[in-house]
C-alpha positions in Angstrom: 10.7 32.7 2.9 12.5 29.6 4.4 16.2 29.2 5.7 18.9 27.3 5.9 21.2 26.6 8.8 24.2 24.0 9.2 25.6 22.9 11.8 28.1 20.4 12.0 28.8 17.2 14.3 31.1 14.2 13.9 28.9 10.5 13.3 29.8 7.2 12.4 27.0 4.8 11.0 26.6 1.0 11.1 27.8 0.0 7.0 29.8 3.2 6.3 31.5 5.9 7.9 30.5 9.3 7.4 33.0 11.8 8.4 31.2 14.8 9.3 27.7 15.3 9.4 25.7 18.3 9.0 22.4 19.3 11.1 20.0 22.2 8.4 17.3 23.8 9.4 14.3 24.8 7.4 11.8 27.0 8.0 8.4 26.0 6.7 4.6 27.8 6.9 4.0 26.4 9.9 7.6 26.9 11.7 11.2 25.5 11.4 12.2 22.3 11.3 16.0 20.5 11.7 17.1 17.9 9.7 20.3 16.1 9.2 22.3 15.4 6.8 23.0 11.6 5.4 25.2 9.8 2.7 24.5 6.3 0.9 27.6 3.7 0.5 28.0 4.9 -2.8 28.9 8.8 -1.3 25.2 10.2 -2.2 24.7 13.1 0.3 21.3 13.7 1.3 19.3 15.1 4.1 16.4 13.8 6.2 13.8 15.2 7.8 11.9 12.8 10.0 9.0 12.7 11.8 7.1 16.5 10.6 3.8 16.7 12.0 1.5 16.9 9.1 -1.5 16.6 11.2 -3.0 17.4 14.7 -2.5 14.3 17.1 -5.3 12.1 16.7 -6.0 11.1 20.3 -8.8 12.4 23.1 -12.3 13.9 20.9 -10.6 13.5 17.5 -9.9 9.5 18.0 -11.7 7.6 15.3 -12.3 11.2 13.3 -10.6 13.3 10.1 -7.3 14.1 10.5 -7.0 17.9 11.3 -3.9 20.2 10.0 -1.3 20.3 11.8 -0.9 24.0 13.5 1.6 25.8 13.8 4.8 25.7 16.9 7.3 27.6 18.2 10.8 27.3 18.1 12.9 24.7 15.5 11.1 21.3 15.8 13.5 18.4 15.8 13.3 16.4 13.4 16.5 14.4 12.8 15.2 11.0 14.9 11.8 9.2 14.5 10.2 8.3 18.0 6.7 7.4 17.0 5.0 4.6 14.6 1.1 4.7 14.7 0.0 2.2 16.5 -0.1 -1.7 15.2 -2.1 -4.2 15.5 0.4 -7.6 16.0 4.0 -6.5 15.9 4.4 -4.7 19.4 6.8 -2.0 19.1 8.3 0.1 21.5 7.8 3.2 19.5 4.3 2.6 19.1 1.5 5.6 20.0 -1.6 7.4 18.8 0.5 10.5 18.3 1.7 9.3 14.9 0.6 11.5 12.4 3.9 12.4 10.7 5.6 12.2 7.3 9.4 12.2 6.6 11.2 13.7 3.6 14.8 12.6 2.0 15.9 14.8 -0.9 19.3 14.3 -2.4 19.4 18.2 -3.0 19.9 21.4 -1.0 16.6 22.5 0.3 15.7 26.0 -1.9 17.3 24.1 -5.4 16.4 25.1 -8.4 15.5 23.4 -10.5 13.3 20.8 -8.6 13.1 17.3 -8.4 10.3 14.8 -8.5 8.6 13.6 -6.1 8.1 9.8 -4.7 5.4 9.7 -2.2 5.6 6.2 -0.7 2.3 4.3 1.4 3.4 1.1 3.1 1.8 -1.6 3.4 0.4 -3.8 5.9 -3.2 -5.1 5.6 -4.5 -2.0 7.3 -3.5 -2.7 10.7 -0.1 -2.0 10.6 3.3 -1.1 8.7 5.7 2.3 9.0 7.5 4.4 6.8 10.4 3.4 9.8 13.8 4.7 8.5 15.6 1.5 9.8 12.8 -0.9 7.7 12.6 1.6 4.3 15.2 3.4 4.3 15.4 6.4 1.6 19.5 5.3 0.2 18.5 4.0 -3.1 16.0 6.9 -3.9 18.7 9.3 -3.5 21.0 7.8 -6.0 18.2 8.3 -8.5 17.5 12.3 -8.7 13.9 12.1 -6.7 12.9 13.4 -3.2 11.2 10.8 -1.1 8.3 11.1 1.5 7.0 8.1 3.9 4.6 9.1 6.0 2.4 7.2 9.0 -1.2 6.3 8.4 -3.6 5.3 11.1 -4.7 1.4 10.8 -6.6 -1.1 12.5 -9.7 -0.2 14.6 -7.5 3.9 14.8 -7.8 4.3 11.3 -10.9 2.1 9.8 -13.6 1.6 12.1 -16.8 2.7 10.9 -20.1 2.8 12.2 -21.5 3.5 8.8 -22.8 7.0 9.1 -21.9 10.6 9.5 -20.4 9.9 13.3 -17.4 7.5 12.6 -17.5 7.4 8.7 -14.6 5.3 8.6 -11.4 5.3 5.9 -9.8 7.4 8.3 -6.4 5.9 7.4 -6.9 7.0 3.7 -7.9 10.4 4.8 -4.4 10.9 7.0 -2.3 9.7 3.3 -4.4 12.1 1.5 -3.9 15.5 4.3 -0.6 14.5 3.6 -0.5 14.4 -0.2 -2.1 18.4 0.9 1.0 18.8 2.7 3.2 17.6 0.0 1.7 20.3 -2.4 2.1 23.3 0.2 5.6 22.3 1.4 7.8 19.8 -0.8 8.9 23.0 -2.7 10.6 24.0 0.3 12.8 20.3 0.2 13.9 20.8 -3.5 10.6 18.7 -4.7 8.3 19.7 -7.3 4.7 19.7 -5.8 3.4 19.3 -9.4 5.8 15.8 -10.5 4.4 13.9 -7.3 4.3 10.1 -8.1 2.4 8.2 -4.9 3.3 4.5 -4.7 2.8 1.6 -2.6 2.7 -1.8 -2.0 -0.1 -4.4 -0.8 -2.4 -2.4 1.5 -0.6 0.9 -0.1 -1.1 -0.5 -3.1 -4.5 -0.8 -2.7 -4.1 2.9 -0.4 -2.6 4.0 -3.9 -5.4 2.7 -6.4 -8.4 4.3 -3.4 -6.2 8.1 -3.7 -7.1 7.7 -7.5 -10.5 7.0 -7.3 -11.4 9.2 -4.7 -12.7 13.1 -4.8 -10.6 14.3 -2.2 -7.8 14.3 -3.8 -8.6 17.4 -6.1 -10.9 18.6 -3.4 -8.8 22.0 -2.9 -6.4 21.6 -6.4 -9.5 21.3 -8.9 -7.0 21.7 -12.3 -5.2 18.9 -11.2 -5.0 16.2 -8.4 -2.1 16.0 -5.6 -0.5 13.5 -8.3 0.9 13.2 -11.4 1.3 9.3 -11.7 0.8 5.8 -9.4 2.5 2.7 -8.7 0.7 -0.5 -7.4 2.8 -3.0 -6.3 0.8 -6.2 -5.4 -2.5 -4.4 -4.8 -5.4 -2.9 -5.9 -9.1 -1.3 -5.0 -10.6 -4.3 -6.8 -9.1 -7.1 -4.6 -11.5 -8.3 -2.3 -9.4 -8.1 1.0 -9.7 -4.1 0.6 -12.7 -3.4 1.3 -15.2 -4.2 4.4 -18.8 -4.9 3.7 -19.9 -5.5 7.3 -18.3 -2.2 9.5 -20.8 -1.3 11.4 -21.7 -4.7 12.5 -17.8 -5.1 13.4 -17.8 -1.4 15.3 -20.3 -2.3 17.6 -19.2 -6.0 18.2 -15.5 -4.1 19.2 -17.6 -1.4 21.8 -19.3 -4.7 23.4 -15.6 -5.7 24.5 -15.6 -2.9 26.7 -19.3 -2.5 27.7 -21.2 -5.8 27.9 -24.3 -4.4 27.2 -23.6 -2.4 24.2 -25.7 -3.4 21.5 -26.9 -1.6 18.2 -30.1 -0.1 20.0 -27.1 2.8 21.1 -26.6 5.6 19.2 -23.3 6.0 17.0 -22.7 9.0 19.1 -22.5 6.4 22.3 -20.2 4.1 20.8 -18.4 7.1 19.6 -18.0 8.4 23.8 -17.3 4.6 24.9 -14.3 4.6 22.7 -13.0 7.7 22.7 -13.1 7.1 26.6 -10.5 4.0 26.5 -7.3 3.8 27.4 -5.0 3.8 24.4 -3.5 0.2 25.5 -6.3 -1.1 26.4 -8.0 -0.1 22.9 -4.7 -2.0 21.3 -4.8 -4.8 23.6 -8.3 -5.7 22.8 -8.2 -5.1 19.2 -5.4 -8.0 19.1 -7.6 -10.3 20.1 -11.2 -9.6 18.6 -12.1 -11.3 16.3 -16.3 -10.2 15.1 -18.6 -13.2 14.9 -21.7 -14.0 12.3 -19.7 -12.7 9.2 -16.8 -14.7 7.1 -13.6 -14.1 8.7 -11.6 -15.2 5.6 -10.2 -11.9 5.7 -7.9 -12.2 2.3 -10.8 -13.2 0.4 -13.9 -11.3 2.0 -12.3 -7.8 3.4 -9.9 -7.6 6.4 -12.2 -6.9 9.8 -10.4 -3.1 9.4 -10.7 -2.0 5.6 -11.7 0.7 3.9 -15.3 1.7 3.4 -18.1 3.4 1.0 -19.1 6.3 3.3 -22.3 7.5 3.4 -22.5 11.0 1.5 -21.5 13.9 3.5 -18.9 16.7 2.7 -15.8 15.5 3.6 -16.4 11.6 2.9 -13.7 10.1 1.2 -15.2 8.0 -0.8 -18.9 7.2 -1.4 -19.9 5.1 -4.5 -18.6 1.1 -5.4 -15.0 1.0 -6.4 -15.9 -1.0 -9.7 -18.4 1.7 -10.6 -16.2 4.5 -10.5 -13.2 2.9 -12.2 -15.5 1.6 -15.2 -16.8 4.9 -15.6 -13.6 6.8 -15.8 -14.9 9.1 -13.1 -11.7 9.4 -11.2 -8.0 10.8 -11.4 -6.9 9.9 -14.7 -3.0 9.4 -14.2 -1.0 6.6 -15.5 -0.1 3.8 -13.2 2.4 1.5 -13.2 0.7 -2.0 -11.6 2.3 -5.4 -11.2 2.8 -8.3 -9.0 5.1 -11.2 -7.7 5.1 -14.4 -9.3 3.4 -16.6 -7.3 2.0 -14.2 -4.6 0.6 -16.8 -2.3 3.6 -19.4 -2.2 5.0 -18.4 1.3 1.6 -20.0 2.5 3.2 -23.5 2.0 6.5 -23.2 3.6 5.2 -25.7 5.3 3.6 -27.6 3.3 1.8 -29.8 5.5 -0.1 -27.0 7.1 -1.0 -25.8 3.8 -2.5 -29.2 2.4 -4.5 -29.1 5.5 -5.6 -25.9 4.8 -6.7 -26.7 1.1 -8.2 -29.7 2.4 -10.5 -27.7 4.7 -11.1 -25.2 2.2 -12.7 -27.5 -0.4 -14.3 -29.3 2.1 -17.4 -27.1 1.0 -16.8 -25.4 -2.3 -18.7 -22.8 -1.0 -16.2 -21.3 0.8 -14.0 -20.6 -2.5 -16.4 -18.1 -3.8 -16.0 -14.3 -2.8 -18.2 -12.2 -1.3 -18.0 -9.4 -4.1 -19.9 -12.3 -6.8 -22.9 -11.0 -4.5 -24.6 -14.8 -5.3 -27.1 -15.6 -2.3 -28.5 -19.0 -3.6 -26.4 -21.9 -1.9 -27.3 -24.0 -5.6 -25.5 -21.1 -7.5 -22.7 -20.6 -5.2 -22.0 -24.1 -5.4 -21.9 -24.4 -9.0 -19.5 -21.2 -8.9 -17.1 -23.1 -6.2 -17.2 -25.9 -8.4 -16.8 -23.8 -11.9 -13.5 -21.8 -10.0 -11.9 -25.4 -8.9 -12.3 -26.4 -12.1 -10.0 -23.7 -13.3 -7.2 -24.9 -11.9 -7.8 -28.9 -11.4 -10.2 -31.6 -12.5 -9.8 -33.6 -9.2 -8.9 -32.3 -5.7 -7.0 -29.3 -4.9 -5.8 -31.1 -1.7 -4.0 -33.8 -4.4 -2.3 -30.9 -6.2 -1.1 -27.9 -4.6 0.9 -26.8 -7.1 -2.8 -26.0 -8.8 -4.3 -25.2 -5.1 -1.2 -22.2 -4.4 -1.9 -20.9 -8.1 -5.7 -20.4 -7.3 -4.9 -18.7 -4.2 -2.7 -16.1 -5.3 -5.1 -15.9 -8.3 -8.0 -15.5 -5.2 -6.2 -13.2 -3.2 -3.9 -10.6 -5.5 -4.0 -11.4 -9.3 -7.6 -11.5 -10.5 -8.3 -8.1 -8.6 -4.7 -6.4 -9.8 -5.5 -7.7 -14.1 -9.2 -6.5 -13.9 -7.9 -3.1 -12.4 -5.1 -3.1 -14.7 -8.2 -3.8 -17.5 -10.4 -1.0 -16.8 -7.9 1.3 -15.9 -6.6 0.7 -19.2 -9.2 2.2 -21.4 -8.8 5.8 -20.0 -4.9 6.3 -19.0 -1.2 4.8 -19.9 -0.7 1.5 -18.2 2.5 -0.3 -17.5 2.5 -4.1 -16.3 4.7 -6.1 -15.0 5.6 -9.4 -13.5 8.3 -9.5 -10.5 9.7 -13.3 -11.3 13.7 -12.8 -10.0 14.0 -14.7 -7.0 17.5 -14.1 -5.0 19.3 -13.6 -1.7 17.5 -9.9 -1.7 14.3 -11.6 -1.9 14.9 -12.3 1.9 12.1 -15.3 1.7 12.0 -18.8 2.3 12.3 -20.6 -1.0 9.3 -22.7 -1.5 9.4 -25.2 -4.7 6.3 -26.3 -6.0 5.9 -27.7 -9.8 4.1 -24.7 -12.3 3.8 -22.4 -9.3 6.4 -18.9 -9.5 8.8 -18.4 -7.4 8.2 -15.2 -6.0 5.6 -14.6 -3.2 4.1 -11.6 -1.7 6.5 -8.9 -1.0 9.3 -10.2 -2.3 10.4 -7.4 -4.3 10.2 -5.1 -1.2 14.1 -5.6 -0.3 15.0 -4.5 -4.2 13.6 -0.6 -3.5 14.7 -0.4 0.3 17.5 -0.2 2.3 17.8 -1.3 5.8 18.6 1.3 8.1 22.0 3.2 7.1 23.1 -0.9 5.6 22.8 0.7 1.9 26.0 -1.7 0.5 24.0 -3.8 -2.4 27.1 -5.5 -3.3 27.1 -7.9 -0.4 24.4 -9.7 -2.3 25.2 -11.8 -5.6 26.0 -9.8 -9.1 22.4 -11.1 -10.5 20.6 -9.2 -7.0 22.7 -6.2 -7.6 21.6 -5.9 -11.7 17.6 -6.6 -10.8 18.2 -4.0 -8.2 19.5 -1.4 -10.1 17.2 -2.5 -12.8 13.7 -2.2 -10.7 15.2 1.1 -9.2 15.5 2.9 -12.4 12.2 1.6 -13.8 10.3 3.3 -11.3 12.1 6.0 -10.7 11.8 6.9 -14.2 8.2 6.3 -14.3 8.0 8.9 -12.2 10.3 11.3 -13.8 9.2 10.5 -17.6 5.8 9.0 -16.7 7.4 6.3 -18.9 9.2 3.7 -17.5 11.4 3.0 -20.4 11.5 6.5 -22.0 14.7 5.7 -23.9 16.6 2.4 -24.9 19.3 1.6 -21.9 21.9 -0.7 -21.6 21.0 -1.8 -18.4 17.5 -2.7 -19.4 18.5 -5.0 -21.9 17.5 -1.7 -24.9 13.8 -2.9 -24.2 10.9 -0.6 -24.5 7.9 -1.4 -22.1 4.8 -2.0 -24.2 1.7 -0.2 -22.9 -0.8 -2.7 -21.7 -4.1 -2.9 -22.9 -6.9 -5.2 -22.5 -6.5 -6.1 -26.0 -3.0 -6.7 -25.7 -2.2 -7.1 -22.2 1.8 -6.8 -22.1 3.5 -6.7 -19.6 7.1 -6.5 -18.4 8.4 -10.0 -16.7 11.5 -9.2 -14.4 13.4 -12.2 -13.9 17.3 -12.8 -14.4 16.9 -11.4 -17.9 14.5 -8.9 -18.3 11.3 -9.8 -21.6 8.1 -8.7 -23.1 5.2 -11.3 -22.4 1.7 -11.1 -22.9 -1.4 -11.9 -20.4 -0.1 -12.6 -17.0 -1.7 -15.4 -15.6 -3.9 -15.6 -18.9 -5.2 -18.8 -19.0 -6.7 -18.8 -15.2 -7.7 -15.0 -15.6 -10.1 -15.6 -18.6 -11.6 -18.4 -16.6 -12.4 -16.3 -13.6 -14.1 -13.9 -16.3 -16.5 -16.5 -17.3 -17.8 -17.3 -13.7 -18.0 -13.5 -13.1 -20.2 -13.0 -16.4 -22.1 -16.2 -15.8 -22.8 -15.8 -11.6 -21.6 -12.8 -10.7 -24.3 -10.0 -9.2 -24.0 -6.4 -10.6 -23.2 -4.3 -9.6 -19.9 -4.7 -8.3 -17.7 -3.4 -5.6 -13.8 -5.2 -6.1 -13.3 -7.9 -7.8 
């Protein structure tokens, strides 16, 4: 049975007053809980419940290792504050601590309502070593207003929640393993919030993209619920398990290069288990303060295109291994949870990389210095002759001279490198066993919150830049101090998604506000997709003409089989 308890208090919040708040208490299966009660600018009440423990603190002998369940405590846990982000591997925060292993839940409905509500369960991003569900960087206020309940949780990342010695002592992808005890938690609590444990939509962007795309292919996530997986549907913003930067080839390699900054001597004639001790035996600052600063030698440390140094990992087989066989292998056989996704990216997802654009023509400029260095990891090509016919083969997709002399061509192939080729081919394969939706973030306004970068043929939009459309800052949830045009693609990208995961359609009906349009399907015979831009229109092939192109030097040097992409 759970309870509810208010208790009132006067607050006033930056952006809009709120005359009285409300504390409520809920009691869960592991104990009670208080939460508080919130409103959006446009007078939504809802209440929030930050920071539950949804897993035993990762720190002393279970450093490195499986998240365990949380158990249970005494008394009413507060929950009405967040005090703890896992820790990060560049943006010190105050906040920061090994202790993170907490989720937070925003539902715009009484707890104990009936009926329930679907579920949002959101992964940030981050390139694995770092990122937070922080109220005050995603805040819940334009969820509310759209009849779902929300969960952010924390994930371990960098050398906390990836490293990997390769075997059965650090087995790694233990930041993927803390999203999915979660996603557990979701379907033995969220019932007690107003949420309905069997409409759970996960969704992410960049690395929880990518986070998002792993949940689906992986075992674990009907390991206890075998009818049915934690989730109903997905949502991929900007990411995917088949783009390159997701994945590390080289961990154990990198784990003991990172044990030799502490101990000298360490070398790979120790034992797992002795790296293992060393590390669990660190300070927790001194852990971070070195992991800053590593950097492993003898492997390519072009992160974007050849796996970040902290990445996810095919385990070795054992029982609780997340994940075991090549991410292209499962997907292409259909042996994974079969939900419809919703998958898209930014318009030119690369472009922020020449805000200054004399850096960047340097960059490009080194980069072709050896066309070598333009061919991925995951084409598995050893010969130096065949790589270099495959560097060649890809410039030529974009230019018949020098990148350096054209950037607009250069920034295409880069975000073509980095994000696009990985998120179509997923969107491909993905496509012959489930419901697909594509689309094409092109809208670039004051929301955006970037830098706008102008170069000829290139898109407007780079990497995150729809980020600021789905989240409010803090309790700052007033849209209309931004232009008319922001506010429309706002409530416009809002109701797309949160339909999707109502409807598992995004456009289950014609609606004024989106123009009367019905989303096409995409398929990789017709590849449609939805382009969001000042207007709202049905296209066909994102990024066509270069993504064929990358086909052909996959079919003609590519290695089978393959991992991403």
């Amino acid at each position: 049975m759970w309870t509810i308890f208010l208790i009132s208090c006067f607050a006033c919040f930056v952006g809009k007053t709120v005359g009285w708040q409300s504390e409520i208490i809920v009691t869960l299966p592991n104990g009670a809980i208080r939460g508080r009660v919130e409103e959006t600018y446009s007078n939504v009440t809802f209440y929030a419940f930050q920071q539950i423990p949804f897993a035993e603190p990762p720190v002393g002998k279970l450093r490195f290792l499986a998240p365990q369940p949380a158990k249970e405590w005494d008394g009413v846990l507060d929950c009405t504050m967040e005090t703890t982000i896992c820790r990060q591997m560049y943006s010190i925060s105050t906040i920061e601590g090994e202790d993170c292993l907490h989720l937070h839940v925003y539902t715009p409905v009484l707890p104990g309502s009936d009926p329930t509500l679907p579920v949002m369960f959101y992964i940030y991003g981050g390139g694995f070593e770092q990122g937070s569900a922080n109220y005050y960087g995603a805040g819940p206020h334009y969820f509310m207003e759209h009849d779902v309940v929300l969960v952010g949780i924390n994930y371990r990342t960098g050398p906390l929640g990836f490293l990997s010695t390769g075997d059965t002592v650090i087995p790694g992808n233990g930041g993927l393993k803390d999203q999915n005890l979660a996603l557990k938690w979701v379907q033995d609590n969220i019932q007690f919030f107003g949420g309905d444990p069997k409409k759970v939509t996960i969704f992410g962007q960049s690395a929880g993209a990518a986070s998002v795309s792993y949940q689906t292919l992986s075992k674990q996530s009907t390991a206890d619920y075998l009818i049915m997986a934690f989730f109903r549907a997905a949502i991929a913003q900007s990411g995917a398990a088949l783009c390159p930067w997701t994945y590390q080839r080289h961990a154990r390699n990198i784990a003991y290069q990172f044990a030799a900054q502490f101990d000298s001597s360490f070398n790979e004639s120790r034992s797992s288990e002795e790296l293992l001790e060393l590390l669990q035996s660190i300070p927790e600052q001194d852990l971070a303060d070195v992991a800053i600063s590593f950097r492993p030698t003898g492997i390519n440390l072009n992160e974007i295109m050849d796996g970040f140094i902290y990445a996810p990992v095919i385990e070795v087989d054992h029982d609780d291994a997340f994940f075991t066989e090549r991410q292209y292998e499962v997907l292409s056989s259909g042996d994974f949870n079969q939900v419809p996704l919703l998958i898209g990216i930014c318009s030119e997802e690369a472009i922020q990389n020449a805000a200054n654009i004399t850096s960047f023509h340097d960059s490009v400029a080194w980069f072709e210095s050896d066309v070598r260095q333009m061919v991925n990891e995951d084409l598995h090509i050893t010969d130096d002759a065949n790589k270099t016919l495959a560097g060649e083969q890809i410039r030529k997709i974009y230019t018949d001279g020098q990148l350096a002399d054209d950037l607009s061509s250069a920034m295409r192939m880069f975000s073509d490198l980095y994000f696009t080729r990985g998120i179509r081919k997923h969107a491909d394969i993905q496509s012959r066993f489930t419901d697909v939706y594509f689309y094409q973030f092109s809208y670039f306004g004051n929301m955006t919150g970037q830098q706008l970068v102008e170069l000829p043929g290139a898109g407007k939009v780079g990497h995150s830049g729809d980020y600021m459309y789905q989240w409010a800052q803090g309790n700052q949830s007033n849209v209309h101090v931004f232009p008319d045009s922001d506010v429309l693609t706002h409530e416009r990208f809002m109701k797309l998604f949160t339909d999707f995961s109502k409807y598992l359609n995004p456009t289950p009906e014609e609606s004024e506000l989106i123009q009367n349009l019905i989303w096409p399907k995409y398929t990789e015979d017709e590849p449609y997709y939805l382009d969001i831009d000042t207007e709202l229109s049905i296209k066909e092939s994102p990024r066509g003409e270069s993504y064929s192109k990358w086909l052909e030097v996959y079919e003609t040097y590519g290695v089978q089989p393959f991992d991403t992409y």
